[in-house]
N, C-alpha and C positions, 0 to 999 in steps of 0.2 A: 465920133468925138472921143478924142481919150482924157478916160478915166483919172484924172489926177491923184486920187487916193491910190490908186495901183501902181503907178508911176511914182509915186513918192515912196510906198511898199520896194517898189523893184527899185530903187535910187539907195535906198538904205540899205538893203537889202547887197547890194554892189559895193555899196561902203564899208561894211561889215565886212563881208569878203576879204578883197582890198585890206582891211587892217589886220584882220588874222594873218593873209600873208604877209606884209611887211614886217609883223612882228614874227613868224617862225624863219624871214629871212635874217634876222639880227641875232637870231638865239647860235649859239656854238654847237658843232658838232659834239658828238660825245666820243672818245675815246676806243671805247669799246666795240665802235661799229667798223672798226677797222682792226680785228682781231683776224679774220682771214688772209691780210694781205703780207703778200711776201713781197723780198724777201724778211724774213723774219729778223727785227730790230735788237740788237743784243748791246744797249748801251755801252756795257764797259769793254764789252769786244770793238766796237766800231770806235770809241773816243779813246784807242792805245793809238801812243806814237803820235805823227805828225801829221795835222792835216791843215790843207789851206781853202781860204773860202774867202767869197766875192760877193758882194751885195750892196744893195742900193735901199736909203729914207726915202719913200713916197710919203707927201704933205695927204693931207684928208680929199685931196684935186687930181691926186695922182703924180703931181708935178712931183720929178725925181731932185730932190732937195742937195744928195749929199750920198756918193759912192764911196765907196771903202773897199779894204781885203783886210784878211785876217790870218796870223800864220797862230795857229794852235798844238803849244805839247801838252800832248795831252797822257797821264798816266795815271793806275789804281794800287793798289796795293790792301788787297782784302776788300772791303766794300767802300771803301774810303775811293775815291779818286778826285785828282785835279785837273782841270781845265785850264793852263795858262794861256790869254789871248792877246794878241799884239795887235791893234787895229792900226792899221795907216788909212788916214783919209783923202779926201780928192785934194781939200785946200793943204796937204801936207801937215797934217797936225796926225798928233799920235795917243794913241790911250792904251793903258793896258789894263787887263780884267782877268782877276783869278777866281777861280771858280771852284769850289770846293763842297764836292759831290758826296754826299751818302745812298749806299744802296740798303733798301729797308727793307726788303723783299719783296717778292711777286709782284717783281715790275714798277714800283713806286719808289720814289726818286724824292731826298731834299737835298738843297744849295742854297749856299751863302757865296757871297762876293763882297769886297769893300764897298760899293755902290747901289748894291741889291740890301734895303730897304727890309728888315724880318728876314725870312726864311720861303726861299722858293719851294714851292711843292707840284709835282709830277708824276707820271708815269708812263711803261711803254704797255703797248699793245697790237700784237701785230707787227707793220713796217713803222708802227707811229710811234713820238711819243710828244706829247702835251703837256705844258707848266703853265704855271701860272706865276709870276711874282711882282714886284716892286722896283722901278731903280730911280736912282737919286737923279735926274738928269739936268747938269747946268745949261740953262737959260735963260741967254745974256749976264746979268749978274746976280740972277737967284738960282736957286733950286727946286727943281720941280719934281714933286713925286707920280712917277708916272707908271702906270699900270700895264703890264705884259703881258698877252696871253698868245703862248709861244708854242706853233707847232713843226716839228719837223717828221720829214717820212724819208726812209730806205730806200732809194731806188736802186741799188745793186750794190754788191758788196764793198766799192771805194766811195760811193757819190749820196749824200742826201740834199736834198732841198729843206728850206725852211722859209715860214712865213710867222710871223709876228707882229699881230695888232696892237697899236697904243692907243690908250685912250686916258682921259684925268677928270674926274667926276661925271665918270662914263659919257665924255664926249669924247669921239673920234681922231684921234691928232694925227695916224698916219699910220704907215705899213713897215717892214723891216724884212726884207726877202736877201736871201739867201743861200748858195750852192755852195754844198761841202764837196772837198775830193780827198779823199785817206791817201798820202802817200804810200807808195809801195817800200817793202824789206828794202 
């Protein structure tokens, strides 16, 4: 005969489990455990000059919503640098987005933009580097403040990848992935 108090023991017990992971899968990596990987991330050396990049809005389903590219000039001048971004999107509509970078030291990173909401805050480490900010995003005919937490990594000295969570009263709205490639001289 089994024991139903054991059974309810081991049932909660699996519950428990179970919710512990689900919540350390929702937690963010931390930055800093990506301090060994190379190639090593040198912001204002990899965001000089021109680079172009391709990406796609996945909805919270994964359904790819709304593809894009983006041609970036990108220059610094002492710690200061900008980020000008020209988006063309699939349905042919166009945005552009300046970005306006301070380097604060050891690796910690703020930016403003017209649409970025306060003050973005980041930093690199390693191949990585990690923000978090604000942007103003129209939808339909309001504005939505929607939340960023943006990472990109170095895969070799012209290409990064990036991926960028949104979410708006920490629910889930979707994903923001993206491959950079640094033109060459």
């Amino acid at each position: 005969m089994v024991n139903k108090r054991n059974l309810f023991r081991t049932g909660l017990g699996i519950s428990a489990g179970l919710s512990a992971l689900s919540l350390t899968g929702c937690a963010s990596p931390n930055v800093s455990e990506y301090i060994n990987q190379t190639p090593a991330l040198d912001l204002k050396n990899y965001f000089n000059g021109v680079i172009d990049a391709w990406g796609i809005f996945t909805d919270r389903n994964a359904k790819v919503v709304k593809r894009f590219t983006v041609v970036m000039n990108c220059s610094w001048n002492g710690e200061q640098g900008i980020l000008d971004e020209d988006f063309t999107y699939s349905d042919s509509t166009r945005q552009k987005r300046i970005w306006n970078l301070t380097h604060q030291g050891g690796g910690n990173y703020t930016g403003t933009a017209g649409d970025v909401v306060g003050e973005a805050h980041g930093n690199t480490v390693g191949n990585a580097f990690h923000w978090n900010y604000t942007l103003a995003l129209p939808v339909g005919n309001s504005i939505w403040n929607v939340q960023f937490d943006d990472w990109m990594f170095l895969m070799s000295e012209r290409v990064m990848l990036n991926k960028a969570s949104m979410s708006k009263f920490g629910i889930n709205l979707g994903e923001v992935t993206l491959s950079f490639t640094k033109r060459t001289a």
